[in-house]
DRENDO-1510 file (C-alpha; in Angstrom, 1 decimal, always signed):
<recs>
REC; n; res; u; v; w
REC; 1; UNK; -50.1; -14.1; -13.3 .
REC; 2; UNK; -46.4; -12.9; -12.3 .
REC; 3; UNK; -45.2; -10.4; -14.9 .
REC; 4; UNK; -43.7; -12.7; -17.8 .
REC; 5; UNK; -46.9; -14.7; -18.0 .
REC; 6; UNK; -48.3; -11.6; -18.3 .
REC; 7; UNK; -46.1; -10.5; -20.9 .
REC; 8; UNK; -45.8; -13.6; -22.4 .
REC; 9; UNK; -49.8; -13.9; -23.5 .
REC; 10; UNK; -50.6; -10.2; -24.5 .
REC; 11; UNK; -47.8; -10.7; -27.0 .
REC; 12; UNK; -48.6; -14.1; -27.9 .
REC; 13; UNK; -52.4; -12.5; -29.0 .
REC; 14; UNK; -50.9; -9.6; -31.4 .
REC; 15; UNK; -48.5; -11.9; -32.6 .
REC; 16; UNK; -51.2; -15.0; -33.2 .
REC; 17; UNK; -53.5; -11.9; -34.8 .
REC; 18; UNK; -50.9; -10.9; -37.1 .
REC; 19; UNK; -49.7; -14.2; -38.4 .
REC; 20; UNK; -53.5; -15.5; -39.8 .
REC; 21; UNK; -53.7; -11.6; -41.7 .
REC; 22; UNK; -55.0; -8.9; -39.1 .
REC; 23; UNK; -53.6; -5.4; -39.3 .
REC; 24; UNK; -51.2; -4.5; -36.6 .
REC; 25; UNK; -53.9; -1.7; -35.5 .
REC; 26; UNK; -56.3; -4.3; -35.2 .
REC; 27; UNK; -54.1; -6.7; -33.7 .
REC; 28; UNK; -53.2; -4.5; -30.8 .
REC; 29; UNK; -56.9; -3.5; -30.6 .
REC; 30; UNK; -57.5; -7.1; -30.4 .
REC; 31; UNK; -55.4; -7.7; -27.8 .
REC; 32; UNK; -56.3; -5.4; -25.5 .
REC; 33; UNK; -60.1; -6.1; -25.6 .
REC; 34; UNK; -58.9; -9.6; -25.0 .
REC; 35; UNK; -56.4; -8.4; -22.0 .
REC; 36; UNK; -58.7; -6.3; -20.3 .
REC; 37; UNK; -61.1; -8.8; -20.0 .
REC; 38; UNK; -58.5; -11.2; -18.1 .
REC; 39; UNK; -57.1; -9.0; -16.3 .
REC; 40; UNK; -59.4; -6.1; -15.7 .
REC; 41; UNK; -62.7; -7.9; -14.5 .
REC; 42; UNK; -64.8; -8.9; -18.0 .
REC; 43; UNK; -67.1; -6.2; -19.2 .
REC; 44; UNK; -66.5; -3.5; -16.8 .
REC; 45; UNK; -62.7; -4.2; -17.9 .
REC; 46; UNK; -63.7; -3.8; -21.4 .
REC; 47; UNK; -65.9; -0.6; -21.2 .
REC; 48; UNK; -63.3; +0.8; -18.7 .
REC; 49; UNK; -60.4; +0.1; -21.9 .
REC; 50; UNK; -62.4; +1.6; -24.7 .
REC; 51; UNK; -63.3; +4.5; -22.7 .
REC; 52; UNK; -59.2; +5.3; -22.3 .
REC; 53; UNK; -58.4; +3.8; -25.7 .
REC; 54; UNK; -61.2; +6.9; -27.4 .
REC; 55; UNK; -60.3; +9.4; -24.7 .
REC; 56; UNK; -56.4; +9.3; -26.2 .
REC; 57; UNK; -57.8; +9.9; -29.7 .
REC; 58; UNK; -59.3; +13.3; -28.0 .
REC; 59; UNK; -55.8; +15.1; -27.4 .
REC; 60; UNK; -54.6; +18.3; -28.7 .
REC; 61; UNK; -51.1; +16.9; -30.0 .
REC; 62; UNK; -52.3; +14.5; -32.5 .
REC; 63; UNK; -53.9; +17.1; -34.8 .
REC; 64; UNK; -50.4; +18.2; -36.4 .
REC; 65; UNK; -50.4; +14.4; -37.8 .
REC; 66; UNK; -53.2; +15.4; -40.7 .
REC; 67; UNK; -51.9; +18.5; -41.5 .
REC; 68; UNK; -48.3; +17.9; -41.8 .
REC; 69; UNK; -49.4; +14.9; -44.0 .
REC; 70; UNK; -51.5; +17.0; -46.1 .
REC; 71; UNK; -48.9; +19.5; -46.6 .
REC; 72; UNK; -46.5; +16.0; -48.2 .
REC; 73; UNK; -49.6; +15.6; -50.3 .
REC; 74; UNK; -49.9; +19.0; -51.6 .
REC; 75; UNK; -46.6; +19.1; -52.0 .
REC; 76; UNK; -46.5; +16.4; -53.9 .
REC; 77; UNK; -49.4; +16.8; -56.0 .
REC; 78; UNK; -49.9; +20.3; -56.9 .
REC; 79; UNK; -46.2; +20.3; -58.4 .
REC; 80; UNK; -44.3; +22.5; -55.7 .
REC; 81; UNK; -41.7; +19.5; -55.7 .
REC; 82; UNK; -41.0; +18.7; -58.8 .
REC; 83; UNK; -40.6; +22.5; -59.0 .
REC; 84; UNK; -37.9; +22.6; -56.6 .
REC; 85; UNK; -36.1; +19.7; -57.7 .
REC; 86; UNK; -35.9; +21.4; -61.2 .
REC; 87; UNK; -34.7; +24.7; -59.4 .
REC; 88; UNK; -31.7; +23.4; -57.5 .
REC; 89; UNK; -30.9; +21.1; -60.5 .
REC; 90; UNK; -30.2; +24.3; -62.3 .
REC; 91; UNK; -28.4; +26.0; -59.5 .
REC; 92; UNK; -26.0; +22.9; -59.0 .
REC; 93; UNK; -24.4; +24.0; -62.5 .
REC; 94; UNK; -21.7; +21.3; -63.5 .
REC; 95; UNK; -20.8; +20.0; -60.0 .
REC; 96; UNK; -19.3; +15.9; -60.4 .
REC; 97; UNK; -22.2; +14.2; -59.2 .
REC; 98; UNK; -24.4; +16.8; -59.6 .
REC; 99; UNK; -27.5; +14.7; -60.1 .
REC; 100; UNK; -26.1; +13.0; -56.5 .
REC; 101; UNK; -26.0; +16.2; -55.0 .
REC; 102; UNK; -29.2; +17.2; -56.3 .
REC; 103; UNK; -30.5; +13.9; -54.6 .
REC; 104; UNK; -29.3; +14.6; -51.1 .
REC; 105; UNK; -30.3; +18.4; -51.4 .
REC; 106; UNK; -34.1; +18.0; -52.6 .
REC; 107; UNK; -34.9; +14.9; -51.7 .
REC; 108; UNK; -34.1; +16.6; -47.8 .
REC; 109; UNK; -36.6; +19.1; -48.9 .
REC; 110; UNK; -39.0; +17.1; -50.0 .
REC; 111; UNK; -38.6; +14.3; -47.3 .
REC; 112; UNK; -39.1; +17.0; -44.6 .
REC; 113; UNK; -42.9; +17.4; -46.5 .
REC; 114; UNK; -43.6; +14.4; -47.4 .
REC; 115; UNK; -43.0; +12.6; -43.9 .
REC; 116; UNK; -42.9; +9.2; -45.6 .
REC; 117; UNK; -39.8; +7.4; -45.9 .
REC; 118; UNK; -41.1; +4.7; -48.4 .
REC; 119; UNK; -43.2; +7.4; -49.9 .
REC; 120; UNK; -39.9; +9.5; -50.1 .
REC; 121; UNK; -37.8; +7.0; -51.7 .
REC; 122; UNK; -40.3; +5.5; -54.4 .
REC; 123; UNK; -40.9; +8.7; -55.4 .
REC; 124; UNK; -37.2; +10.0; -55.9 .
REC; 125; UNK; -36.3; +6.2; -57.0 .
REC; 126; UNK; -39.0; +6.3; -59.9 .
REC; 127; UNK; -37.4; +10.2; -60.8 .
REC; 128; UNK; -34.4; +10.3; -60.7 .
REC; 129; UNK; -32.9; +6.9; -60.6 .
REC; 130; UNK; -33.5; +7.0; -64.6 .
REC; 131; UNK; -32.1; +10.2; -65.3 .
REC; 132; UNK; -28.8; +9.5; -63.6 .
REC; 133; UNK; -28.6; +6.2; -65.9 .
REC; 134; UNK; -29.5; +7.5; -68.9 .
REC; 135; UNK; -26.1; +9.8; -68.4 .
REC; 136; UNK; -24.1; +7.4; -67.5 .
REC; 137; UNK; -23.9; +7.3; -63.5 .
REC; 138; UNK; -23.0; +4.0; -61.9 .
REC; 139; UNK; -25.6; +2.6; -60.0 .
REC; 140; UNK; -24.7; +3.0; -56.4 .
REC; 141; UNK; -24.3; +6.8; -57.3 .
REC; 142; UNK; -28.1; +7.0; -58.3 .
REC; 143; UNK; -29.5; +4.4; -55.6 .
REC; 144; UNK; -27.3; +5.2; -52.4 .
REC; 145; UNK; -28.1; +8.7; -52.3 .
REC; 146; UNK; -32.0; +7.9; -53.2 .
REC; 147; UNK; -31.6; +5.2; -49.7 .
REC; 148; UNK; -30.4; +7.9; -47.7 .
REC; 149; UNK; -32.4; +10.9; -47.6 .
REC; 150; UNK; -35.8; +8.8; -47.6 .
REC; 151; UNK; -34.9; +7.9; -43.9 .
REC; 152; UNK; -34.4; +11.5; -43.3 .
REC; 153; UNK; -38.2; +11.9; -44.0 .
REC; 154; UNK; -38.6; +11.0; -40.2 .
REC; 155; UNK; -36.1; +12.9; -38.5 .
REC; 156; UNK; -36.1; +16.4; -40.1 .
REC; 157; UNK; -39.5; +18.2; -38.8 .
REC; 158; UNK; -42.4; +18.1; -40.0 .
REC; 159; UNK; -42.4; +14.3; -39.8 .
REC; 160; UNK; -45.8; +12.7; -38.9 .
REC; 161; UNK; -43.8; +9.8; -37.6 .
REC; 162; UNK; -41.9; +12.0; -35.1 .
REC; 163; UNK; -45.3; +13.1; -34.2 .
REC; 164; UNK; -46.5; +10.0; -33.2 .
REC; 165; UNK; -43.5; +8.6; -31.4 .
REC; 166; UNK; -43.2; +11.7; -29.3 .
REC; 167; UNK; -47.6; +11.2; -28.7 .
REC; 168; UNK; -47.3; +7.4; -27.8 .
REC; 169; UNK; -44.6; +8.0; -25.9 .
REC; 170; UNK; -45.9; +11.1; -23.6 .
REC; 171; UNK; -43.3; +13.8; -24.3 .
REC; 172; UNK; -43.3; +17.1; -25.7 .
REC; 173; UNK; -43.8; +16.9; -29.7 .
REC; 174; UNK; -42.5; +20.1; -30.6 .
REC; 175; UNK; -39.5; +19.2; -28.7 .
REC; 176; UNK; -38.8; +16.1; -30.5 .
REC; 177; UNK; -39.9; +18.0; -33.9 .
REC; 178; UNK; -37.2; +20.3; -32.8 .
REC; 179; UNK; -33.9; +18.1; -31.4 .
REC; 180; UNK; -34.5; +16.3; -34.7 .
REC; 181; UNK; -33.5; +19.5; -36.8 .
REC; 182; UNK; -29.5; +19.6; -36.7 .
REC; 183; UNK; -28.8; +15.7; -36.3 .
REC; 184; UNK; -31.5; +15.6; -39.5 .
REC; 185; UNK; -29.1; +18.5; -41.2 .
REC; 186; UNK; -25.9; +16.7; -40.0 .
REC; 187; UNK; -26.6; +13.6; -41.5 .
REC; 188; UNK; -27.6; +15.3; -44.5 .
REC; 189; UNK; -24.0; +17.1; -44.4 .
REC; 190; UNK; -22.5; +13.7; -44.5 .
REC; 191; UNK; -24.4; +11.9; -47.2 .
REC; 192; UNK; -23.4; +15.1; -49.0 .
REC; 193; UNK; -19.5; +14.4; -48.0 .
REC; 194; UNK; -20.1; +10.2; -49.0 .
REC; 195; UNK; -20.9; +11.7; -52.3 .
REC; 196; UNK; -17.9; +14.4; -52.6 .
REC; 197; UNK; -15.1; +11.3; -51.6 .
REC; 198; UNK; -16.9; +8.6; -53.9 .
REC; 199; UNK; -16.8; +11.0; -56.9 .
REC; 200; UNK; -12.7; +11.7; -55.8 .
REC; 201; UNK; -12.0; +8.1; -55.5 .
REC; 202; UNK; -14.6; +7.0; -58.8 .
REC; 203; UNK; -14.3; +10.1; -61.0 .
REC; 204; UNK; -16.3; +7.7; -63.7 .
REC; 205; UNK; -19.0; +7.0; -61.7 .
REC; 206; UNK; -20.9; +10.3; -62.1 .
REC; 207; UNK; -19.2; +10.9; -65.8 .
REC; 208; UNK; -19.2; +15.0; -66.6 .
REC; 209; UNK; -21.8; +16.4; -69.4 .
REC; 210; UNK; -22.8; +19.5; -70.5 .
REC; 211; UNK; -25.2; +21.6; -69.2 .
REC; 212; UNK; -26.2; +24.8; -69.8 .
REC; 213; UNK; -25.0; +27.8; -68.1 .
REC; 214; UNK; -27.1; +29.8; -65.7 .
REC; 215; UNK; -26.3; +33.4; -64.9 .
REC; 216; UNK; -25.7; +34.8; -61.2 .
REC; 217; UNK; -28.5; +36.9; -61.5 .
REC; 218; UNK; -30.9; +34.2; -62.8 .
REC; 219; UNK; -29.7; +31.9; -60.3 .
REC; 220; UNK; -31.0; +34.7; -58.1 .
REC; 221; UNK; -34.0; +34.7; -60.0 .
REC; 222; UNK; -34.6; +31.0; -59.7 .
REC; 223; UNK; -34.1; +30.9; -55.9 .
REC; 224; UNK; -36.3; +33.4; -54.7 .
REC; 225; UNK; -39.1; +32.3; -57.0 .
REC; 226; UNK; -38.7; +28.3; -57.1 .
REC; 227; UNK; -37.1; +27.4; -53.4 .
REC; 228; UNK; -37.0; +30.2; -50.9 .
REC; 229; UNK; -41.2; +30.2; -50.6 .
REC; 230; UNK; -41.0; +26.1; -49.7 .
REC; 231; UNK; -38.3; +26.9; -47.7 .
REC; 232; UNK; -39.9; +29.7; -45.8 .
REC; 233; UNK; -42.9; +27.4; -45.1 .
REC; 234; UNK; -40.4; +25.2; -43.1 .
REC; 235; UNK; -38.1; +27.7; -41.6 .
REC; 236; UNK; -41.6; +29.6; -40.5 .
REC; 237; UNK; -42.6; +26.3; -38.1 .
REC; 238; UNK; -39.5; +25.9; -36.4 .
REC; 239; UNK; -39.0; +29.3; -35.2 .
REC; 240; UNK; -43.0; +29.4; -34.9 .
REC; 241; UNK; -42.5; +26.8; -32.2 .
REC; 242; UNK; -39.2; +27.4; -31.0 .
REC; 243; UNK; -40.4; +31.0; -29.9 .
REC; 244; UNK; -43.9; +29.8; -28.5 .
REC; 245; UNK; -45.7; +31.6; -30.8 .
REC; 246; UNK; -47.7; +29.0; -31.8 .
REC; 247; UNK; -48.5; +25.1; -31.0 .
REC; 248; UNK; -47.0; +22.5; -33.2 .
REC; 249; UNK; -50.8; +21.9; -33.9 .
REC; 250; UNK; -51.2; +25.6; -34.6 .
REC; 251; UNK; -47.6; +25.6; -36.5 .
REC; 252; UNK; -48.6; +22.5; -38.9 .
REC; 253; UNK; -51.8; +24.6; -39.4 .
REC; 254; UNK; -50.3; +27.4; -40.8 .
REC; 255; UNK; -47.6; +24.9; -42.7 .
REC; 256; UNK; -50.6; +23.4; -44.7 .
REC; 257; UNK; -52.0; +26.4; -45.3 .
REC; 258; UNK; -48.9; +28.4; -46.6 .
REC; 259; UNK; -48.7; +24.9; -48.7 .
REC; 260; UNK; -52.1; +25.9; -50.0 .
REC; 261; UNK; -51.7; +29.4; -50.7 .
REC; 262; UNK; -48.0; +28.2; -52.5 .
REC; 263; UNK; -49.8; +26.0; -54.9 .
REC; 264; UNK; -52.5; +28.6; -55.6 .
REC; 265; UNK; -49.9; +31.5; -56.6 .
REC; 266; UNK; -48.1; +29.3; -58.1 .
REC; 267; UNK; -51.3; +27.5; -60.2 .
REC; 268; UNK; -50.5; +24.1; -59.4 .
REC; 269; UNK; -54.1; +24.0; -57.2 .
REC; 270; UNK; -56.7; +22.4; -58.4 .
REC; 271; UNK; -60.1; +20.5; -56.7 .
REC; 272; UNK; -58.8; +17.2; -58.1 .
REC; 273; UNK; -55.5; +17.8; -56.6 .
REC; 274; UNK; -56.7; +19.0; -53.6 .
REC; 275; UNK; -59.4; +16.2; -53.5 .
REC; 276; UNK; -56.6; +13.9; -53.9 .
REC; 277; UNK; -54.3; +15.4; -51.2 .
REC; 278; UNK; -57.0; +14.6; -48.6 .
REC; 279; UNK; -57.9; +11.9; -49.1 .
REC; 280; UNK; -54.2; +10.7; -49.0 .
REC; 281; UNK; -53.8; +12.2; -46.1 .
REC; 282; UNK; -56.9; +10.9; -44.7 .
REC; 283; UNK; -55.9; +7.4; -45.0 .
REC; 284; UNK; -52.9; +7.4; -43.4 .
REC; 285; UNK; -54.5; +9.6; -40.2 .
REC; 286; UNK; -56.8; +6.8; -40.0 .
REC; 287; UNK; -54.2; +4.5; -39.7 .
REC; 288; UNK; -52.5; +6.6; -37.3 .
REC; 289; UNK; -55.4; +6.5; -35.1 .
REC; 290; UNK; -56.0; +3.2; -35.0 .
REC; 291; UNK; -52.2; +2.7; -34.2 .
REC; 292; UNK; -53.0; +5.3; -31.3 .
REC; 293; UNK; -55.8; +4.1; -30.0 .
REC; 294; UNK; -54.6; +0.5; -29.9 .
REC; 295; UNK; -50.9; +1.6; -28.4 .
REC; 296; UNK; -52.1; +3.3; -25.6 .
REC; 297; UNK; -54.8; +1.2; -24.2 .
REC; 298; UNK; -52.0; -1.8; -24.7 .
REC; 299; UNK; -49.7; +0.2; -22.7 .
REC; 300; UNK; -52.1; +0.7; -20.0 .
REC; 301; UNK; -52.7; -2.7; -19.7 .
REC; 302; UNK; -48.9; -3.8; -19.6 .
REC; 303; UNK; -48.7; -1.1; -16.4 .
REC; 304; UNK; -52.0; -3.0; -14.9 .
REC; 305; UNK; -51.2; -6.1; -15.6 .
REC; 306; UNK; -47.6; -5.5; -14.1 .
REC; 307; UNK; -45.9; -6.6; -17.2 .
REC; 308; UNK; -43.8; -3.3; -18.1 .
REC; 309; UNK; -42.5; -2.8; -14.4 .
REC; 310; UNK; -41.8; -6.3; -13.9 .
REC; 311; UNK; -39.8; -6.3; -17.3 .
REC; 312; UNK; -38.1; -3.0; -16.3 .
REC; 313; UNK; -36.7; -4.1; -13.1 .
REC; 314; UNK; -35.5; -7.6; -14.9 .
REC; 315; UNK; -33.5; -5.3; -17.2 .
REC; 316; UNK; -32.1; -3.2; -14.9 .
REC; 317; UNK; -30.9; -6.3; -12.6 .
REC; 318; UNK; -28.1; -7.4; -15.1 .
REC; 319; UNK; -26.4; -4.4; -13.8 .
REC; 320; UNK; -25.4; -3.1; -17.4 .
REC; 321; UNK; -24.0; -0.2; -18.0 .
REC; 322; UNK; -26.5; +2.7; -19.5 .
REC; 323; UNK; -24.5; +2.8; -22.9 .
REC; 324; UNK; -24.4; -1.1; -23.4 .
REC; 325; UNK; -28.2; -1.1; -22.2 .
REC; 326; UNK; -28.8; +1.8; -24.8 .
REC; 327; UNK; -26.9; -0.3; -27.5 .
REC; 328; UNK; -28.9; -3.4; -26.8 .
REC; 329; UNK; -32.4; -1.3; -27.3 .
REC; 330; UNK; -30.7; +0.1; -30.4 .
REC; 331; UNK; -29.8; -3.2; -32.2 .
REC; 332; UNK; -33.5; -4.5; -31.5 .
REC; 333; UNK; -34.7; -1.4; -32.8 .
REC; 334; UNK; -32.5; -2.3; -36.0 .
REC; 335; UNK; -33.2; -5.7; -35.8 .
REC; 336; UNK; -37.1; -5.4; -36.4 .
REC; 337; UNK; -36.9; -2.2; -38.5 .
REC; 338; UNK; -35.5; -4.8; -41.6 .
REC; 339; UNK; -39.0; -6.2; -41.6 .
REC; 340; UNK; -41.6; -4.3; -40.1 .
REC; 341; UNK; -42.2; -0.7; -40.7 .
REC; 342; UNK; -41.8; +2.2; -38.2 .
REC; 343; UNK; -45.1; +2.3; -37.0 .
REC; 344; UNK; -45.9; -1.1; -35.6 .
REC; 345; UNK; -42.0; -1.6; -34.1 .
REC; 346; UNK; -42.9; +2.1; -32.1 .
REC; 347; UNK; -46.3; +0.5; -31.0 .
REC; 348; UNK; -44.6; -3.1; -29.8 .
REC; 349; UNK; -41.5; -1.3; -28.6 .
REC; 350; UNK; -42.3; +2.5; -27.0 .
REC; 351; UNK; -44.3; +1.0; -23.8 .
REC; 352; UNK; -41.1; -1.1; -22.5 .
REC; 353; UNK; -37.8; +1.0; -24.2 .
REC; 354; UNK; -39.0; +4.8; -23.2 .
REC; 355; UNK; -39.9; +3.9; -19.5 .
REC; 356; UNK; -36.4; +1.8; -19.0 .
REC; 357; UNK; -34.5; +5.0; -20.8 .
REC; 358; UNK; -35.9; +7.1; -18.4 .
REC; 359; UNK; -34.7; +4.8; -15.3 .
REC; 360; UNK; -31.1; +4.8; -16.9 .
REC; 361; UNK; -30.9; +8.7; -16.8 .
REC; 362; UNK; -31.6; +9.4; -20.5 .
REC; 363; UNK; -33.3; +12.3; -22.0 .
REC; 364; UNK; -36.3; +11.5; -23.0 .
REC; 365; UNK; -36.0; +14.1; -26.3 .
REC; 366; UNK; -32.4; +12.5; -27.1 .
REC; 367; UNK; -33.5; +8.6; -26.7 .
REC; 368; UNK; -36.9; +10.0; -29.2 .
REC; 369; UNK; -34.0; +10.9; -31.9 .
REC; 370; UNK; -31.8; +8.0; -30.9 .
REC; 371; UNK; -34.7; +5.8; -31.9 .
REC; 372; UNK; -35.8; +7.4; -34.8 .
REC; 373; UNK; -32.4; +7.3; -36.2 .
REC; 374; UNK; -32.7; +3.5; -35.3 .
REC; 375; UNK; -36.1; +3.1; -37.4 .
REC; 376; UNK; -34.5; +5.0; -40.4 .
REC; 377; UNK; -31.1; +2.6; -40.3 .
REC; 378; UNK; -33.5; -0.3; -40.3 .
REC; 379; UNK; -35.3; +0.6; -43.1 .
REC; 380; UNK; -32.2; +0.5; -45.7 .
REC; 381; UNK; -30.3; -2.3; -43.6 .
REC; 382; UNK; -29.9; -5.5; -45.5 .
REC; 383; UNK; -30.8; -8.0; -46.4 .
REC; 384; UNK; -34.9; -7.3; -45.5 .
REC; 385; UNK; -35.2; -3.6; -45.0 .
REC; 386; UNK; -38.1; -2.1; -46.5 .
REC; 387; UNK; -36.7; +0.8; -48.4 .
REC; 388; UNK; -34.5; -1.6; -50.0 .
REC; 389; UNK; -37.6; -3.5; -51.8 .
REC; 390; UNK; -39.1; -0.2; -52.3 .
REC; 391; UNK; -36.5; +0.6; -54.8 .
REC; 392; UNK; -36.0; -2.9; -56.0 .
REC; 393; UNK; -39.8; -2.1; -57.4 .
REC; 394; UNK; -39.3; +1.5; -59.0 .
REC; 395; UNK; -35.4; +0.6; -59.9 .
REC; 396; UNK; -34.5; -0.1; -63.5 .
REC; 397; UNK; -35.3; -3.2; -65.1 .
REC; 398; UNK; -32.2; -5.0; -64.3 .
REC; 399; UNK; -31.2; -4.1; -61.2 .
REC; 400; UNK; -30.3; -6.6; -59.0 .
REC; 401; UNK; -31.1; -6.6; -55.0 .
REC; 402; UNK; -27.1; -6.8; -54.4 .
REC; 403; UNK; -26.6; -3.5; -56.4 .
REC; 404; UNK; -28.9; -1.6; -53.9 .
REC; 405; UNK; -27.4; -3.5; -50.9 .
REC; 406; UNK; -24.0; -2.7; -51.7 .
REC; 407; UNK; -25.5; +1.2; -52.4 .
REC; 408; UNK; -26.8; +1.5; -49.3 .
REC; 409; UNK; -23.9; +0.6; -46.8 .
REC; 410; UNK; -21.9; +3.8; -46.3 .
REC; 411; UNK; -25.4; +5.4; -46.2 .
REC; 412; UNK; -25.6; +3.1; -43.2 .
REC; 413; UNK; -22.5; +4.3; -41.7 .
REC; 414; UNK; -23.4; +7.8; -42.2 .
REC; 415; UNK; -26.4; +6.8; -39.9 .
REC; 416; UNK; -24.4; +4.8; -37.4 .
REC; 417; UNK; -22.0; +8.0; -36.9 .
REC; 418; UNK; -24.5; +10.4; -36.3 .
REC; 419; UNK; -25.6; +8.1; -33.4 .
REC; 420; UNK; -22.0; +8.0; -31.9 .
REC; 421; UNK; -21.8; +11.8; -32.5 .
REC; 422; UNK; -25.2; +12.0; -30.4 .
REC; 423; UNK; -24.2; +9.8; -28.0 .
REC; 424; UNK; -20.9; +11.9; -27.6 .
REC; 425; UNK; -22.3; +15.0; -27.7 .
REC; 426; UNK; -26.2; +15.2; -26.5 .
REC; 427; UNK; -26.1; +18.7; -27.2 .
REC; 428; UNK; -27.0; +18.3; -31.0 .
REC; 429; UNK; -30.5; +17.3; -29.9 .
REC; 430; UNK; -30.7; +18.9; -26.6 .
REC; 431; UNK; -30.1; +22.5; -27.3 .
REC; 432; UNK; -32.7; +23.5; -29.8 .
REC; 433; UNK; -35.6; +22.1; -27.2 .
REC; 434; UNK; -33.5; +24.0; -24.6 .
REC; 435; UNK; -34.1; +27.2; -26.3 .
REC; 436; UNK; -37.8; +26.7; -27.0 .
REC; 437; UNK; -40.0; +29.5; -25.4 .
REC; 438; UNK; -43.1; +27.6; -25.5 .
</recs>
């Protein structure tokens, strides 16, 4: 077959196993046991594809997956977040919008644990979302904020997903868990500022109340006990891998246990909760591994098969300028992030978009951010992003799909200019990784 058969019938298998109900892992898997009996010689084909799809499962990088999700789980479940959220509710005093603010500030904590966007925004959806309309906030106050800082669940390290993007797509994971750390805090700094000019322009959509007054010194009090210790746990595996002190395996081991020890002190450990934290964690590894397993022997097949050179070299000949080439890949990325979620558009996308990035100059750790900004967009863009049914289910009774639509659009834009800002200046991504030791 020339390339584009090629092309044209792996794809036509996943997407023939996915319409009549097969899991995407299983529809990769599917295709490539198929695949590598056409085009790799029958059985010896087929033993030669398992044996590379299991030796992938066997490396190093993919053990910080587990234990950063086990640490969201922990985190979750032992009470550490809720714990936080109610410390840096106090601290916020009687700021306008404070509930907003308190949003943005630890639902960024929490997102950086949990690694789960949906996860991420069910659970500060169901909270919070409430609270903010029993006093009185208008509803794209309460559900913008909520939209945003789910998405940042997969930029800000430790995220699982950057993990795995960085692991199918062969480059350094602590360098993508790294360059993801100020565009994650500067889009974080603009929701914040999308907050600050909505509650200037609509001083009655985050109406003023009462709250109690907290002294400086038990503001003190409630840092160092309630939110410096989480926040230690996070500061401790960037520098732990920006100064090659440790793996981003060995880092995300320490991470869940300094989780651990957190929940111990702080009695929120129990066996049920611990119970439950693995075997939450558990099921989404699995997952993971599957979706490893099946992306990597399919991408060994598109090389052998000559589909991903063949499509490569078609891209390349309309002479396109890198920018207009990297805005194509971004709107597809878009495009498919408002109906499938982050892990099957990395499987279908990673083996073609990483490979054609790198013959257009790009660095590999920037276009890694670039995309997972792309995959975070998607999820809250209307009218089918996922996020956006996600709160649709945990929203008020009443709240109509064109409420959280309209609430997530300048989150959007605070997404979209981050991507021109990296695109201006590469730097934002770049020089962390730069200054990693190890």
């Amino acid at each position: 077959m020339v390339w584009y058969e090629a092309l044209l019938f792996l794809l036509s298998v996943v997407l023939v196993l996915m319409l009549i109900g097969a899991p995407v892992a299983f529809a990769f898997i599917g295709a490539n046991l198929v695949g590598a009996w056409v085009f790799m010689g029958g059985n010896s084909g087929l033993i030669q594809i398992l044996n590379n799809g299991f030796g992938s499962l066997s490396s190093f990088g993919l053990v910080p997956i587990p234990l950063f999700l086990l640490m969201g789980e922990l985190f979750f479940r032992t009470g550490l977040g809720m714990r936080m959220f109610n410390a840096i509710d106090q601290l916020m005093g009687r700021v306008p919008g404070r509930l907003s603010y308190v949003t943005v500030v630890g639902g960024t904590a929490f997102s950086t644990l949990s690694g789960s966007s949906m996860g991420s925004t069910a659970l500060l959806g169901s909270l919070l979302v409430p609270e903010m309309e029993r006093r009185g906030y208008k509803r794209y106050m309460s559900i913008g904020p909520i939209l945003g800082t789910g998405g940042l669940a997969i930029i800000i390290p430790p995220s699982a997903i950057a993990v795995l993007l960085a692991t199918l797509a062969k480059i350094d994971i602590g360098d993508v868990l790294i360059g993801g750390i100020i565009p994650g805090l500067l889009l974080a700094a603009l929701y914040v500022g999308t907050i600050w000019l909505k509650t200037r322009l609509d001083p009655d959509a985050a109406p003023a109340y009462d709250v109690d007054s907290v002294p400086l010194a038990q503001k003190l009090k409630i840092f160092a006990r309630d939110i410096m210790p989480m926040l230690s746990i996070i500061v401790m595996i960037v520098v732990m891998m920006l100064t090659g002190f440790a793996t981003p395996s060995e880092s995300a081991a320490f991470g869940a246990l300094g989780i651990i020890v957190l929940a111990a002190i702080f009695k929120g450990l129990s066996v049920d909760s611990f119970k439950q934290s693995v075997i939450g964690a558990l099921k989404v590894t699995l997952m993971a591994y599957l979706i490893v397993f099946g992306s990597a022997t399919f991408s060994q097949l598109l090389a052998f098969s000559g589909a991903s050179s063949g499509l490569i070299q078609w891209a390349i000949s309309f002479d396109l300028s890198p920018l207009l080439m990297l805005l194509a890949m971004f709107l597809v990325l878009l495009a498919l992030g408002t109906f499938m979620e982050a892990i099957s558009i990395m499987m279908i996308t990673v083996p073609f978009f990483f490979p054609l990035a790198q013959s257009l100059g790009f660095d590999q750790i920037w276009f890694a951010i670039i995309t997972l900004v792309a995959l975070e967009v998607g999820f809250s863009t209307p009218p089918l992003g996922l996020n956006l049914f996600v709160m649709k289910g945990v929203a008020p009774a009443g709240t109509t799909m064109r409420e959280i639509y309209m609430a997530s659009i300048p989150y959007i834009i605070c997404s979209l200019i981050l991507v021109g800002v990296m695109v201006m200046f590469p730097g934002i991504v770049t020089w962390l990784p730069g200054l990693s030791v190890g």
